[in-house]
Structures are given as structure tokens and as C-alpha cells.
C-alpha positions in Angstrom: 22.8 -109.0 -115.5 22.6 -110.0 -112.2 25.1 -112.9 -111.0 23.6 -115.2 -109.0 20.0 -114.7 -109.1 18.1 -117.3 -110.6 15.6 -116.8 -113.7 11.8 -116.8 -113.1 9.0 -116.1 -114.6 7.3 -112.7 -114.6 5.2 -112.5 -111.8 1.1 -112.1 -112.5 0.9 -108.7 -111.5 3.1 -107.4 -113.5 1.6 -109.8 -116.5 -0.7 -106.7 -118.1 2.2 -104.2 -118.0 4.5 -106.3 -119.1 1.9 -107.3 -122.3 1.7 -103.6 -122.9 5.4 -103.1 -123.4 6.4 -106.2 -125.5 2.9 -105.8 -127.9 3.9 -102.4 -128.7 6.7 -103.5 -131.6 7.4 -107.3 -131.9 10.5 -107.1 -134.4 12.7 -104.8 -132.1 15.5 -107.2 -129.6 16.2 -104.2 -127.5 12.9 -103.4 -126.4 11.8 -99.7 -124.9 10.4 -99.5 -121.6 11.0 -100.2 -118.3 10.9 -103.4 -116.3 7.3 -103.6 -113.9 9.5 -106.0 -111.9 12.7 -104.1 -111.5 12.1 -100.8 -113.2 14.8 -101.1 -115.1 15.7 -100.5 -118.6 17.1 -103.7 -119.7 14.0 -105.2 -121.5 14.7 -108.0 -124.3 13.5 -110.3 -126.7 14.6 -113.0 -129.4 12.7 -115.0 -131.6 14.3 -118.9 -133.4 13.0 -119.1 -136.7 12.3 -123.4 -136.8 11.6 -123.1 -140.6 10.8 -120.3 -142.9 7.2 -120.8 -144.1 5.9 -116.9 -144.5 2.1 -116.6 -143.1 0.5 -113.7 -143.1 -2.2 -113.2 -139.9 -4.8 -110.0 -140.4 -1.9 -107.9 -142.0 1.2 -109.0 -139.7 3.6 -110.7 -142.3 5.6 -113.7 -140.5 8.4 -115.5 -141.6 7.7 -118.9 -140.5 7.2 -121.0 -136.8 9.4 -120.3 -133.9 9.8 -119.7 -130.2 10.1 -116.6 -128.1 11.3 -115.3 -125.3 11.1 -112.2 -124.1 13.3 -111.1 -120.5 14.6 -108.6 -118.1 18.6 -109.3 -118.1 18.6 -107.2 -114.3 15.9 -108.8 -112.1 15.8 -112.3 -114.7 12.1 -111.8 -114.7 11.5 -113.7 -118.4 8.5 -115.5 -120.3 9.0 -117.7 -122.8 6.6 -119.3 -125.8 7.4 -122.4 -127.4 5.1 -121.8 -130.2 4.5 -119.3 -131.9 5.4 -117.2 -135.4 9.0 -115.5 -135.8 7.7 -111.6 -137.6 9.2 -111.2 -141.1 11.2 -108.5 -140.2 12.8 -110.1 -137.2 16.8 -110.4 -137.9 18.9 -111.9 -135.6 21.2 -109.6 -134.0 23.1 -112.0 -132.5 23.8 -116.0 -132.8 22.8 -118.3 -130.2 23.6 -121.8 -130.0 20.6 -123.9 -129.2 20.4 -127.6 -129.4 17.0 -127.3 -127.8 14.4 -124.9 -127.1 15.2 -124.1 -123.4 12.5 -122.4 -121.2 15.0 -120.1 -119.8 16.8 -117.7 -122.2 20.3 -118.0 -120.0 22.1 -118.5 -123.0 20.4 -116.1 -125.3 21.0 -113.7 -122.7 24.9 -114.8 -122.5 25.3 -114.7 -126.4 23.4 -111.0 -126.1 25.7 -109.8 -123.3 28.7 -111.2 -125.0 28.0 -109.6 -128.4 27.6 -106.0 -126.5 31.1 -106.0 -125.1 
């Protein structure tokens, strides 16, 4: 992760690649590809499951409502979507203390880096 460098949002040029590469498996945390912004391999996402009320929508099982974030942890390039539905075969692989739903996933990002060490 870089230090100092301040989280914003993925810029719009990079918004269709960026689609492609998260759309292609939406249970995995670690996610394969590289970065459009950064070209870097350090692509991630995490899902909060609010409340577990399973859906299904077309043939995509979901276990209830809950935000998402998905982020580069080099160039802090992130997006973020309050609402949403959490996959059914999303597990946590980490814990992240939330007392709200922050825009930015700095602390998702410091629970992930801290369970990797």
C-alpha cells in the first residue's frame, strides 16, 4: 500500500476495464488482474452482509443486502456501492470493524493488510 497517498475514485477511463475485471468472479477478495490505473496486481474487493435475506436474481444466488467496495491497495484507486446484494458464496476472509459504511475502504484495506502479515 502506498503511505501517504490519498484514496480516490477510479478515474472514467479506466471505468470499462476496470468493469471487465471485477464482473468476471464477484465472490473472490483477491481479485486476478491488473490495475488499468497502476498496472499493478493488487486488485481487491469485500462485500458487509447488513442482513441475511437470500434472493436469487436470474440464477445468481445472494445472501442478503450489503455494500461493496472493490480497490487497488498500490495506486488507492477504489469504487465503492452502498447498495447492493452480498453473493451467497461470499465469506469473509477477514474481520473489519465498521460502525458505518464508509465510502473509502481505508480500514478494510488495514484489516486486509494486517491479516496478510
Amino acid at each position: 500500500m502506498s503511505g501517504d497517498a490519498e484514496w480516490h475514485e477510479v478515474a472514467e477511463k479506466f471505468w470499462p476495464q476496470w468493469r471487465r475485471i471485477f464482473n468476471e468472479g464477484m465472490a473472490e477478495a483477491e481479485v486476478s488482474g491488473v490495475c488499468p490505473a497502476c498496472g499493478k496486481q493488487t486488485l481487491h474487493r469485500w462485500y458487509r452482509l447488513l442482513a441475511h435475506r437470500p434472493h436469487m436474481f436470474g440464477d445468481q444466488a445472494f445472501a442478503g443486502p450489503g455494500p461493496l467496495w472493490e480497490w487497488c491497495s498500490t495506486c488507492r484507486s477504489y469504487v465503492s456501492f452502498c447498495t447492493g446484494y452480498v453473493p451467497a458464496e461470499w465469506v469473509p476472509p477477514y474481520d473489519v470493524e465498521l460502525d458505518t459504511i464508509p465510502r473509502e475502504p481505508d480500514l478494510i484495506e488495514r484489516a486486509r493488510a494486517a491479516a496478510m502479515r
